[in-house]
PDB file of N, CA, C, O and CB in Angstrom:
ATOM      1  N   UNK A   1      21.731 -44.413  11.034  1.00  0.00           N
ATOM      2  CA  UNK A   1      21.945 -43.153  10.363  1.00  0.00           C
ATOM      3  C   UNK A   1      21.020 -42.112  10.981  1.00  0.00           C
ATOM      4  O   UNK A   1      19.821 -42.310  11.183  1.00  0.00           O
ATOM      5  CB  UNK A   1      21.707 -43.286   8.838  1.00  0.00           C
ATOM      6  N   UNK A   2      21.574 -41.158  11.221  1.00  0.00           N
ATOM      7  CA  UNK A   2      20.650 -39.930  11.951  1.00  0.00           C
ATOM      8  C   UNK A   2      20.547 -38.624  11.067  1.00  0.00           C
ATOM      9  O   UNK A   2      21.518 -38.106  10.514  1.00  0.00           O
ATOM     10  CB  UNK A   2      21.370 -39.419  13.474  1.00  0.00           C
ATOM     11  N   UNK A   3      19.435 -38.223  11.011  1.00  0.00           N
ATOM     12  CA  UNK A   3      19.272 -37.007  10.466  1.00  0.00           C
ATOM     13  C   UNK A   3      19.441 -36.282  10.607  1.00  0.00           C
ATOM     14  O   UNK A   3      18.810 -35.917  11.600  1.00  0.00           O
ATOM     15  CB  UNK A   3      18.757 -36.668  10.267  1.00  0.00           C
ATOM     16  N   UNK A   4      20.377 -35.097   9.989  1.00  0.00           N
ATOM     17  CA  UNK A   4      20.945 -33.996  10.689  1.00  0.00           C
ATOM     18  C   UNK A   4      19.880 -33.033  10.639  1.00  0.00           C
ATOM     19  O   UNK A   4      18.949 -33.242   9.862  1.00  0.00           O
ATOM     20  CB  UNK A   4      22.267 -33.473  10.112  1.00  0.00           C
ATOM     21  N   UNK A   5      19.890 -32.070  11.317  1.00  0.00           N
ATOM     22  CA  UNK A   5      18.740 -31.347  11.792  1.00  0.00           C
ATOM     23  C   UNK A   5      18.968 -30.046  10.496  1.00  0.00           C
ATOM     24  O   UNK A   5      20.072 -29.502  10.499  1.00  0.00           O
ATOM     25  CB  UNK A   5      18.869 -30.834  13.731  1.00  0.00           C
ATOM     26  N   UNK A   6      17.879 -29.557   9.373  1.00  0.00           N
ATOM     27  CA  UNK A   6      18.076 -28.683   8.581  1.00  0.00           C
ATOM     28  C   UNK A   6      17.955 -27.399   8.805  1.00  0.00           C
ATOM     29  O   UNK A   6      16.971 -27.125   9.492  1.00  0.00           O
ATOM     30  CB  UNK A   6      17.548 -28.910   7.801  1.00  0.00           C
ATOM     31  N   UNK A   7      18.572 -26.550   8.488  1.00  0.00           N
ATOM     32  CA  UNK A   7      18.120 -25.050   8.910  1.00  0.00           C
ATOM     33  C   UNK A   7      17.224 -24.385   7.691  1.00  0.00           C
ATOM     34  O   UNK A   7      17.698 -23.852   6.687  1.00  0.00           O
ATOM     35  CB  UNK A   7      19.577 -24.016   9.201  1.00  0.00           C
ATOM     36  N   UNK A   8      16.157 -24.500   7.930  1.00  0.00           N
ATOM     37  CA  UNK A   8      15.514 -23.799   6.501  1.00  0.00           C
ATOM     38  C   UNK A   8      15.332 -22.239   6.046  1.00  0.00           C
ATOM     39  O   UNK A   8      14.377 -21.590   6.472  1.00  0.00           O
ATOM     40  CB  UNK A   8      14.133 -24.226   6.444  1.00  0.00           C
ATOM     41  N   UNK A   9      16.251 -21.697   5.201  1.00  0.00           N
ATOM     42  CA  UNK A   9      16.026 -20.558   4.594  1.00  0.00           C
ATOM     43  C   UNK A   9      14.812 -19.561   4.561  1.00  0.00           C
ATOM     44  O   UNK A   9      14.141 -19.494   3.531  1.00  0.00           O
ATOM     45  CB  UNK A   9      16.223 -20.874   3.593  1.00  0.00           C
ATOM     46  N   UNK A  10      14.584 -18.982   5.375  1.00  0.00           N
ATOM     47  CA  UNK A  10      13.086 -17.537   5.503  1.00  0.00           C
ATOM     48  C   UNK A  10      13.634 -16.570   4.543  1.00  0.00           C
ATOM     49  O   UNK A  10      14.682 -15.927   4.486  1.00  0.00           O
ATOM     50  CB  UNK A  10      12.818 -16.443   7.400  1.00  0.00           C
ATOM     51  N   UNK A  11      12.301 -16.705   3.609  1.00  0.00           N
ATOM     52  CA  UNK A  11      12.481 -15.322   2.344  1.00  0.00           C
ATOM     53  C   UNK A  11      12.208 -14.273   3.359  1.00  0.00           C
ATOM     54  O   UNK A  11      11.730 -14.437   4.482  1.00  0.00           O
ATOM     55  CB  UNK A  11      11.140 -15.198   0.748  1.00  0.00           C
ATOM     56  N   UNK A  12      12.553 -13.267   2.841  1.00  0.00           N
ATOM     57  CA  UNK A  12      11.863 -12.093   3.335  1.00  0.00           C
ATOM     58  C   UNK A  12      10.711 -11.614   3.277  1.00  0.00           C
ATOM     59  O   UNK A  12      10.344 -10.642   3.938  1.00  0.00           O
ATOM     60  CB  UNK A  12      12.271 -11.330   3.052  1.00  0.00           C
ATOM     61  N   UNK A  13       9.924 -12.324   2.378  1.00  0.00           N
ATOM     62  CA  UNK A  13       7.662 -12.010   3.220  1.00  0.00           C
ATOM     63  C   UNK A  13       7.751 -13.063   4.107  1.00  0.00           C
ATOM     64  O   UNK A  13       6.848 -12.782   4.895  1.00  0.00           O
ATOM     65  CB  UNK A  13       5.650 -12.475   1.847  1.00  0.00           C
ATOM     66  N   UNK A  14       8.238 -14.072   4.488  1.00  0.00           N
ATOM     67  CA  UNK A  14       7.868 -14.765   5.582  1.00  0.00           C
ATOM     68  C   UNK A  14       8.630 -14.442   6.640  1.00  0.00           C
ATOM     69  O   UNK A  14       8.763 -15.281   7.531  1.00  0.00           O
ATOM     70  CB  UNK A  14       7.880 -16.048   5.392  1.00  0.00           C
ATOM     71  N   UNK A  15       9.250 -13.210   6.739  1.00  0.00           N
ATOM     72  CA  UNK A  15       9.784 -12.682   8.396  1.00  0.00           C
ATOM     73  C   UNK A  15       8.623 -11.422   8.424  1.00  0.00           C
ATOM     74  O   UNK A  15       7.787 -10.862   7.715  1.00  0.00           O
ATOM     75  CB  UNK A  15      11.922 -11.934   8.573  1.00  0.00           C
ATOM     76  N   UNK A  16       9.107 -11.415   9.534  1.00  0.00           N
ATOM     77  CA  UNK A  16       7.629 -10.296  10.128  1.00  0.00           C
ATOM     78  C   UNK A  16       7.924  -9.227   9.565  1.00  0.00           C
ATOM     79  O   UNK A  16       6.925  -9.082   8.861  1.00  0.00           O
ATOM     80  CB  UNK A  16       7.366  -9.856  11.883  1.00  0.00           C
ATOM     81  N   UNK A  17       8.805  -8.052   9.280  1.00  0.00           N
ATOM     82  CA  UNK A  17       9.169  -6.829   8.507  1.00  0.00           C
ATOM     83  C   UNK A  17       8.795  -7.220   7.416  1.00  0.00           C
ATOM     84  O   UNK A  17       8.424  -6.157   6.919  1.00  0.00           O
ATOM     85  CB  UNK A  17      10.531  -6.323   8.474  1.00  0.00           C
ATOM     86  N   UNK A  18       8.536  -8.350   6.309  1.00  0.00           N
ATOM     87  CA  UNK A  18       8.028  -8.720   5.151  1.00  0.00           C
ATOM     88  C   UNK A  18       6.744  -8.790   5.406  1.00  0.00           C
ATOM     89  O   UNK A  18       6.144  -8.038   4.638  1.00  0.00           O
ATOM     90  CB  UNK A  18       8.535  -9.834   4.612  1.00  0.00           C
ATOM     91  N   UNK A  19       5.825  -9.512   6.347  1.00  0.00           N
ATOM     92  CA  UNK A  19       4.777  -9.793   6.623  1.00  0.00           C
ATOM     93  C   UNK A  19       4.080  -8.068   6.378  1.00  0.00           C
ATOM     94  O   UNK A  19       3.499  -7.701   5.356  1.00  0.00           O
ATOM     95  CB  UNK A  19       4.796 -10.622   8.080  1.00  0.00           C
ATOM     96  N   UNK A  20       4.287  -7.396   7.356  1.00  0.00           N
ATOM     97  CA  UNK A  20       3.647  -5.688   7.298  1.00  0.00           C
ATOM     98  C   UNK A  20       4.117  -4.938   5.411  1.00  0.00           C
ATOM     99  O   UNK A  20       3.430  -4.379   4.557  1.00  0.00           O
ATOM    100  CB  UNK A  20       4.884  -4.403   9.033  1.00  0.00           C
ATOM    101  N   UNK A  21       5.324  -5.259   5.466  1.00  0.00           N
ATOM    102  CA  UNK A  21       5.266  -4.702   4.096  1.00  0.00           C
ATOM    103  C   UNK A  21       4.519  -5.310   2.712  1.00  0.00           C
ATOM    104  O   UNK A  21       4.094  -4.745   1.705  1.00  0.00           O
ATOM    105  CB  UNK A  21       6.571  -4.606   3.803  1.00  0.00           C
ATOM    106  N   UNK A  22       4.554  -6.588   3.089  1.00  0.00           N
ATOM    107  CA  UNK A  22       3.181  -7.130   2.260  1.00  0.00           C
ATOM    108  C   UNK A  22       2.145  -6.767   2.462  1.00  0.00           C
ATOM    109  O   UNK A  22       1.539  -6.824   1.392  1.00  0.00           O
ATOM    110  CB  UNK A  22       2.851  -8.295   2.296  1.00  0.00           C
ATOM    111  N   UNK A  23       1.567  -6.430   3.171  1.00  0.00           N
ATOM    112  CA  UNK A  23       0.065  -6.076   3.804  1.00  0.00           C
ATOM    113  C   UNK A  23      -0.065  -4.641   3.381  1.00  0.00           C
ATOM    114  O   UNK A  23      -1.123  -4.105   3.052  1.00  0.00           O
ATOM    115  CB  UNK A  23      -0.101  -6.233   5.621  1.00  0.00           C
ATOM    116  N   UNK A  24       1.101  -4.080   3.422  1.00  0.00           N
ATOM    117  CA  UNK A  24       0.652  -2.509   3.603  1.00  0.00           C
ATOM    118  C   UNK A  24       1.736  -1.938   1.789  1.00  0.00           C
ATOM    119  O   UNK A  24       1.562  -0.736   1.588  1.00  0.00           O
ATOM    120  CB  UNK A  24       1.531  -1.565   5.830  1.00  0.00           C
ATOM    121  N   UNK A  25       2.147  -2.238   1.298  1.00  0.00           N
ATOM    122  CA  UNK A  25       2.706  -1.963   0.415  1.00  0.00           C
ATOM    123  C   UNK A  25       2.472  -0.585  -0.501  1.00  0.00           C
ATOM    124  O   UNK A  25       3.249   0.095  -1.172  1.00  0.00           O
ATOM    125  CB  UNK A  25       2.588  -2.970  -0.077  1.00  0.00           C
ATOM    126  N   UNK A  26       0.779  -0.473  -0.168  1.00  0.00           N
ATOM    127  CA  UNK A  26       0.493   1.034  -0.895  1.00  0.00           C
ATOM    128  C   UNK A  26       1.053   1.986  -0.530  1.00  0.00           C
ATOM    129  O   UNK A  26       1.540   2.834  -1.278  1.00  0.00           O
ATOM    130  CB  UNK A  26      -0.697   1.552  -0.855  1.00  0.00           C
ATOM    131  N   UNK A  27       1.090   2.012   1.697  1.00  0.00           N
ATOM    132  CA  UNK A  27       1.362   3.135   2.300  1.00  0.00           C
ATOM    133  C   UNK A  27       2.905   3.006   2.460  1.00  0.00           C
ATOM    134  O   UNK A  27       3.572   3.904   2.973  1.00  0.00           O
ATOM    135  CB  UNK A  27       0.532   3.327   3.587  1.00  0.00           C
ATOM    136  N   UNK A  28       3.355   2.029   2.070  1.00  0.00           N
ATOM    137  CA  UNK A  28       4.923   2.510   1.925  1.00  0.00           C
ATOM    138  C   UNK A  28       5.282   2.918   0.640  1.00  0.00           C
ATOM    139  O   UNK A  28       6.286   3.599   0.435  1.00  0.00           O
ATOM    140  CB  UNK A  28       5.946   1.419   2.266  1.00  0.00           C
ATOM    141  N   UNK A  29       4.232   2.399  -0.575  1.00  0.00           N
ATOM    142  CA  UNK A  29       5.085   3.089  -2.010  1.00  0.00           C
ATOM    143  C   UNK A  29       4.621   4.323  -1.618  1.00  0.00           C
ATOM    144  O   UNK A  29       5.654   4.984  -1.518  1.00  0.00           O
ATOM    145  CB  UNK A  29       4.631   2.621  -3.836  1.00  0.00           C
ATOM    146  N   UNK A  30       3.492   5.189  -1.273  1.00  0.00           N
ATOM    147  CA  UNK A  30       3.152   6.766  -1.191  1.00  0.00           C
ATOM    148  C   UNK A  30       4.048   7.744  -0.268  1.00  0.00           C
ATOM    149  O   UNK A  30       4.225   8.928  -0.555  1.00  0.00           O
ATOM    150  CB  UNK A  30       1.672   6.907  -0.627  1.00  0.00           C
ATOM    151  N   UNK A  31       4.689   7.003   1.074  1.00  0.00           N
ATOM    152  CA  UNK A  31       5.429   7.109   1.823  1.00  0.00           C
ATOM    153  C   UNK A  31       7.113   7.674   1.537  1.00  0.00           C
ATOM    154  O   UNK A  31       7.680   8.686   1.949  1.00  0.00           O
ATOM    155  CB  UNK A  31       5.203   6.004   2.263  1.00  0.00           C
ATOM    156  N   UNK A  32       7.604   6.542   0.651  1.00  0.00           N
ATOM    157  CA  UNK A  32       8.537   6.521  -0.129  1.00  0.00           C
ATOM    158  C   UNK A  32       8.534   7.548  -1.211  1.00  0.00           C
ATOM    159  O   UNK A  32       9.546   8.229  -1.376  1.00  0.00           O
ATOM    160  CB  UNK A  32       8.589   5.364  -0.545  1.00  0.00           C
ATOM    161  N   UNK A  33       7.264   7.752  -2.116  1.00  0.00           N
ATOM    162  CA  UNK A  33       7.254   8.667  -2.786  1.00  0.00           C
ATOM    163  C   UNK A  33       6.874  10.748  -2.567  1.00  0.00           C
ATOM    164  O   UNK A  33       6.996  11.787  -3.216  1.00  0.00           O
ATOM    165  CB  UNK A  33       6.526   7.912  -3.475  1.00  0.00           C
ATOM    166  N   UNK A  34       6.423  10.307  -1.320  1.00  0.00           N
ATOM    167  CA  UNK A  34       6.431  11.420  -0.742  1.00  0.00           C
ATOM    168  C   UNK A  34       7.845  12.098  -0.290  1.00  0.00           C
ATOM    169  O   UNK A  34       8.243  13.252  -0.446  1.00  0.00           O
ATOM    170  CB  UNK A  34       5.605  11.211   0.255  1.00  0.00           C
ATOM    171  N   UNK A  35       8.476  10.943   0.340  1.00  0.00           N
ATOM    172  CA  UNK A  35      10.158  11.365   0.933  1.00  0.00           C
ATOM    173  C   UNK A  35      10.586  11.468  -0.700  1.00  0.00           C
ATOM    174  O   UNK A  35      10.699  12.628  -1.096  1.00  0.00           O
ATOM    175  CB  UNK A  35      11.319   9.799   2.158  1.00  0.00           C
ATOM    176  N   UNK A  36      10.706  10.969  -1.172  1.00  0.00           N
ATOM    177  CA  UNK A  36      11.222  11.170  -2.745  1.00  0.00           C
ATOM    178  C   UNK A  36      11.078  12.711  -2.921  1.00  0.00           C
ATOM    179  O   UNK A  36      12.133  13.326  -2.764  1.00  0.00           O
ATOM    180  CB  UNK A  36      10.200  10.267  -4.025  1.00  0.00           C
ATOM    181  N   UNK A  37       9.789  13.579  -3.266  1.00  0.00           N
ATOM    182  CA  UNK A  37       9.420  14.229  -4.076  1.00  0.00           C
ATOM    183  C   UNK A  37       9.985  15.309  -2.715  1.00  0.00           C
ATOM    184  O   UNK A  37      10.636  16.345  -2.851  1.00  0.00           O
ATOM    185  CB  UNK A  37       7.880  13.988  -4.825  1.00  0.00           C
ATOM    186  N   UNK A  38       9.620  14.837  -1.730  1.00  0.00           N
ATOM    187  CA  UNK A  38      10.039  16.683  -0.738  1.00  0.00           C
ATOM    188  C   UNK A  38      11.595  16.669  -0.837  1.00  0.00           C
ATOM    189  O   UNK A  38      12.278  17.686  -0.715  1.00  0.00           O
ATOM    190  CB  UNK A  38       9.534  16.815   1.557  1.00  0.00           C
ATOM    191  N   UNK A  39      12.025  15.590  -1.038  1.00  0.00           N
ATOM    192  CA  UNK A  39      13.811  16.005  -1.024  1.00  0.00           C
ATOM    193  C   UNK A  39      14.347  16.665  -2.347  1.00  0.00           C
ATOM    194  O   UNK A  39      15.213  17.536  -2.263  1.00  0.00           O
ATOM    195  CB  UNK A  39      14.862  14.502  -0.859  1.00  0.00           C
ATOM    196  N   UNK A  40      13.759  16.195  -3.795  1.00  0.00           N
ATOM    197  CA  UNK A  40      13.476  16.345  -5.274  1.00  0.00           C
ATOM    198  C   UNK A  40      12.931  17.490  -5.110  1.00  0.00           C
ATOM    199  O   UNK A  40      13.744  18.411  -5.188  1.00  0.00           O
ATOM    200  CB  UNK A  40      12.609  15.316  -6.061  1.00  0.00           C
ATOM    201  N   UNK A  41      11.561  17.885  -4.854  1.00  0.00           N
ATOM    202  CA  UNK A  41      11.026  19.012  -5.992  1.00  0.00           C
ATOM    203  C   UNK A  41      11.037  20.134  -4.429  1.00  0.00           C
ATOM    204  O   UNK A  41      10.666  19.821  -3.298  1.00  0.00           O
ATOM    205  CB  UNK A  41       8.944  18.566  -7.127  1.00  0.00           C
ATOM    206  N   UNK A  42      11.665  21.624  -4.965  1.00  0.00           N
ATOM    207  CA  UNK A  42      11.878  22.212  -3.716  1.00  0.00           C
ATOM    208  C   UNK A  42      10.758  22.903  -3.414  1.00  0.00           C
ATOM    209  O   UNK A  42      11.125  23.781  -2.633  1.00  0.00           O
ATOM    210  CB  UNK A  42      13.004  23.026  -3.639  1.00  0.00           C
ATOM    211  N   UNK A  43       9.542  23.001  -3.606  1.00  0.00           N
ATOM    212  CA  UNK A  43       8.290  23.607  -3.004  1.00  0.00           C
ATOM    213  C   UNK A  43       7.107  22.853  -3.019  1.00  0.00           C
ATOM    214  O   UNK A  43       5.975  23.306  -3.193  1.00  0.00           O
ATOM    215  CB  UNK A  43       7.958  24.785  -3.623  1.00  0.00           C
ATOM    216  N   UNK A  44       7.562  21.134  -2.739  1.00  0.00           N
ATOM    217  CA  UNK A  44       6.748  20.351  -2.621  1.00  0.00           C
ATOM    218  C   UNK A  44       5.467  20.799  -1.628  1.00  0.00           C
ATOM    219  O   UNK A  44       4.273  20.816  -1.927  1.00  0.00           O
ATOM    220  CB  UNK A  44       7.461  19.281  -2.293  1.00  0.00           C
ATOM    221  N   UNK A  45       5.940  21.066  -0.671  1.00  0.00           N
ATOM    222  CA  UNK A  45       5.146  20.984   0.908  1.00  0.00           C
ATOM    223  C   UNK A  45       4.474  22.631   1.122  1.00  0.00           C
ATOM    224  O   UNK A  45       3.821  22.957   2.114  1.00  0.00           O
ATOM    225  CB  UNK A  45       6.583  20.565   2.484  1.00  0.00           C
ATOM    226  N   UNK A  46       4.753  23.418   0.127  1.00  0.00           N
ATOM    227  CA  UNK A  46       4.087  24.623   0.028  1.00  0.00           C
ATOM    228  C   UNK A  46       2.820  24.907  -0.094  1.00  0.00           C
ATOM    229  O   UNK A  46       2.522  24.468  -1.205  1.00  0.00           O
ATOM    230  CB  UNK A  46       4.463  25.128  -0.740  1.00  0.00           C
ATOM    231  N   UNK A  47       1.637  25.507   0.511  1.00  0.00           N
ATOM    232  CA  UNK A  47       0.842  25.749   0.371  1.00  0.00           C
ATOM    233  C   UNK A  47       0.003  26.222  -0.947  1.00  0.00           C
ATOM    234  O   UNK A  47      -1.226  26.287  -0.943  1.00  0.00           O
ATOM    235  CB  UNK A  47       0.991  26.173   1.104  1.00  0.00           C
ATOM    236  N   UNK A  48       0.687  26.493  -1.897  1.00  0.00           N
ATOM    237  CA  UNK A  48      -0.011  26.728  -3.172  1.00  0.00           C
ATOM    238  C   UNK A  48       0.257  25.314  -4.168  1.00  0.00           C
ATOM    239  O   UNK A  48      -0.043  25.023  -5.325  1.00  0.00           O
ATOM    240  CB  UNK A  48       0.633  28.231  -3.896  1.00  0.00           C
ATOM    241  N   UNK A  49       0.732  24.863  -3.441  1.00  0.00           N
ATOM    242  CA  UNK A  49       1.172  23.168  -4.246  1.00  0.00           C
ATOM    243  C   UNK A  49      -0.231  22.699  -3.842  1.00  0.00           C
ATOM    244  O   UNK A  49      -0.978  22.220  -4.696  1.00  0.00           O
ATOM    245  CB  UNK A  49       2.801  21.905  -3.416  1.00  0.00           C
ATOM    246  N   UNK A  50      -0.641  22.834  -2.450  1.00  0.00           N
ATOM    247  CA  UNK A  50      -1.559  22.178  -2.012  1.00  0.00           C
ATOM    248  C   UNK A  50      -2.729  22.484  -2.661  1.00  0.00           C
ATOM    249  O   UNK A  50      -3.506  21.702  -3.208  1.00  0.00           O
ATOM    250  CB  UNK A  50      -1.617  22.284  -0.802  1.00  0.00           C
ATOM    251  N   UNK A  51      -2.801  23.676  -2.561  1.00  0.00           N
ATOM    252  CA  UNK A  51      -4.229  24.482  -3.670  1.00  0.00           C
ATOM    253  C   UNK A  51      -3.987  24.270  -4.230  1.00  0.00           C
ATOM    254  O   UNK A  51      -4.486  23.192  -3.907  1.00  0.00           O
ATOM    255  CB  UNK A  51      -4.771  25.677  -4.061  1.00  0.00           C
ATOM    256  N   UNK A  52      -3.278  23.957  -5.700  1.00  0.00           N
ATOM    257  CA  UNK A  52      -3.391  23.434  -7.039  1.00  0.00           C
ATOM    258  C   UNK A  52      -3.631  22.347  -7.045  1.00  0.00           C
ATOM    259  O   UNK A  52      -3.908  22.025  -8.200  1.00  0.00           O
ATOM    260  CB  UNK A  52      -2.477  23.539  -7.795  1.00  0.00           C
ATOM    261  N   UNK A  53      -3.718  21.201  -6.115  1.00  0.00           N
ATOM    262  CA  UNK A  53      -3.741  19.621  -6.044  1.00  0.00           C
ATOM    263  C   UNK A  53      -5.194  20.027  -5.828  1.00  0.00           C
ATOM    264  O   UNK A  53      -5.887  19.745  -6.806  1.00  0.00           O
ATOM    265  CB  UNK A  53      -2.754  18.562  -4.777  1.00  0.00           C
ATOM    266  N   UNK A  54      -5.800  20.561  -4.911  1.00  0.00           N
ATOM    267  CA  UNK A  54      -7.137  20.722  -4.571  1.00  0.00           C
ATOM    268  C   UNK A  54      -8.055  21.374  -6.017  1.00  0.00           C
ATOM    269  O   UNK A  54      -9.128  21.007  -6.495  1.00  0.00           O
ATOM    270  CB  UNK A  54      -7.135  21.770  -3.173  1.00  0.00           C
ATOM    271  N   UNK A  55      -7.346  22.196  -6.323  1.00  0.00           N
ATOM    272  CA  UNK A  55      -7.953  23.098  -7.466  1.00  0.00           C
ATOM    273  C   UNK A  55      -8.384  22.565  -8.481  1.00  0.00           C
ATOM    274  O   UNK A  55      -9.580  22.558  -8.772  1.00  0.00           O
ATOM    275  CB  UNK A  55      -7.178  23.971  -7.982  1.00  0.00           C
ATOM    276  N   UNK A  56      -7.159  21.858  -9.408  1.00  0.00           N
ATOM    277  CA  UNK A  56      -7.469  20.677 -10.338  1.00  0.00           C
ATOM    278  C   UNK A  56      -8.007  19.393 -10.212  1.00  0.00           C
ATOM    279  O   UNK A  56      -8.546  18.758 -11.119  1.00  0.00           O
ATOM    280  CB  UNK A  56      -6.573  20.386 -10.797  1.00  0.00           C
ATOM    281  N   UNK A  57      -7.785  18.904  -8.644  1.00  0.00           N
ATOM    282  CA  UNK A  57      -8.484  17.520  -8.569  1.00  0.00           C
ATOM    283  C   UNK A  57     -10.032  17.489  -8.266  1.00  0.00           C
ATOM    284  O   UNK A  57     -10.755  16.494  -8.235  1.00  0.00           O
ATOM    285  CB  UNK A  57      -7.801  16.695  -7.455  1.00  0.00           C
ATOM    286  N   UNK A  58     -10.427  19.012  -8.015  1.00  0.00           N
ATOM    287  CA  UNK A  58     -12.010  19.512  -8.120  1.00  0.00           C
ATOM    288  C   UNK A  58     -12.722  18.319  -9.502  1.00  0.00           C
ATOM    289  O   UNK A  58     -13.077  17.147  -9.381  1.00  0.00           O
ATOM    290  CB  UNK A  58     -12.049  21.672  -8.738  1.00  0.00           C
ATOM    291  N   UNK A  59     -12.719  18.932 -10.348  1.00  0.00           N
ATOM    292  CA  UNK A  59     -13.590  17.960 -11.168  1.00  0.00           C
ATOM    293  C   UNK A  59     -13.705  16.372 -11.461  1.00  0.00           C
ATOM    294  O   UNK A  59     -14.726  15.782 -11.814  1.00  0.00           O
ATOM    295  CB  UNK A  59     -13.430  18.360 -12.215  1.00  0.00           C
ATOM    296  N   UNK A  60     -12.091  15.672 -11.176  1.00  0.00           N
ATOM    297  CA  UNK A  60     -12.634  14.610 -10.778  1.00  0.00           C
ATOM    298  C   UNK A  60     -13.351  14.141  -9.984  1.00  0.00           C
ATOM    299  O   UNK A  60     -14.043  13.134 -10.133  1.00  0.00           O
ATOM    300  CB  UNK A  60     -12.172  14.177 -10.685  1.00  0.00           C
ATOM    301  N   UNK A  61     -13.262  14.852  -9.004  1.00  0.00           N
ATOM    302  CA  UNK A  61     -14.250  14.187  -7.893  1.00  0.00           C
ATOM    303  C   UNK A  61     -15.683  14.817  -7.946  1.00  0.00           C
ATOM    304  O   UNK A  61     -16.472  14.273  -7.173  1.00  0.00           O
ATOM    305  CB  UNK A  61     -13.650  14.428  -6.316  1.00  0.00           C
ATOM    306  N   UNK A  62     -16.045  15.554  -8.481  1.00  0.00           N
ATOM    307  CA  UNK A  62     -17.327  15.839  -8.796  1.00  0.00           C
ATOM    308  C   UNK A  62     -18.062  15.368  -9.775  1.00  0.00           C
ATOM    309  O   UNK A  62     -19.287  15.483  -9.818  1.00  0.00           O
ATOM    310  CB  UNK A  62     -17.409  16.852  -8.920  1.00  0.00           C
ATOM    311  N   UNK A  63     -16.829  14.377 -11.280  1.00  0.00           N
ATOM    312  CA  UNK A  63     -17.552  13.200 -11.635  1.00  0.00           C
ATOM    313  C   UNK A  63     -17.956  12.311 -11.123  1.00  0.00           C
ATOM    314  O   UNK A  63     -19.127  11.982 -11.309  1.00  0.00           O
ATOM    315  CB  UNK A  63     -17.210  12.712 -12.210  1.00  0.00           C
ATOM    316  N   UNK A  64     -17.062  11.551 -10.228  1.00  0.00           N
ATOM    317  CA  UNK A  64     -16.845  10.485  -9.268  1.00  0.00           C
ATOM    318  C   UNK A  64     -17.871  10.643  -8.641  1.00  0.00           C
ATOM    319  O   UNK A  64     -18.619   9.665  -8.638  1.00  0.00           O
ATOM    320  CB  UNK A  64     -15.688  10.447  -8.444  1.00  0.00           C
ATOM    321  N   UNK A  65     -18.250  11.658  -8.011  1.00  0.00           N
ATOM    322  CA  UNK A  65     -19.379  11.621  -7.256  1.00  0.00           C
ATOM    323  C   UNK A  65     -20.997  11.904  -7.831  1.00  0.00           C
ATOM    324  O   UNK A  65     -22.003  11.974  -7.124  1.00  0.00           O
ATOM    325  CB  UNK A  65     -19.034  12.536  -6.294  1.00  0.00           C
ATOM    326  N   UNK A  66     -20.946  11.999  -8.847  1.00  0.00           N
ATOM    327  CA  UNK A  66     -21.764  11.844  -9.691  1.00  0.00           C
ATOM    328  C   UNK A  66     -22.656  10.944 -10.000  1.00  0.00           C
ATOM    329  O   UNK A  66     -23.375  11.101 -10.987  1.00  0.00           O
ATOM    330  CB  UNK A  66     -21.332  11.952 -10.352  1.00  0.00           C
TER     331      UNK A  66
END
């Protein structure tokens, strides 16, 4: 009796495109959510978007750094 030779099933984290997206998973959810929000909100990428992110996120980080 001979053993037939098995082909074993690879999930997708054990192929290499799984391998990086396991590893890196933050910079593709921020990635993803970035393409999300510039196609969604229409003055995402505007410069006073940016100053208000800067403006208000002032005091956390001056606890933080505290």
């Amino acid at each position: 009796m001979t053993s037939q030779p098995t082909t074993a099933k690879v999930g997708f984290f054990e192929s290499g495109a799984g391998k990086i997206l396991a590893r890196n998973w933050a910079s593709c959810f921020l990635i993803l959510m970035i393409a999300i929000f510039s196609l969604a909100g229409p003055g995402f990428f505007d410069i006073v978007n940016f100053q208000n992110i800067i403006h208000l996120s002032t005091g956390a980080f001056l606890v933080a750094a505290a």
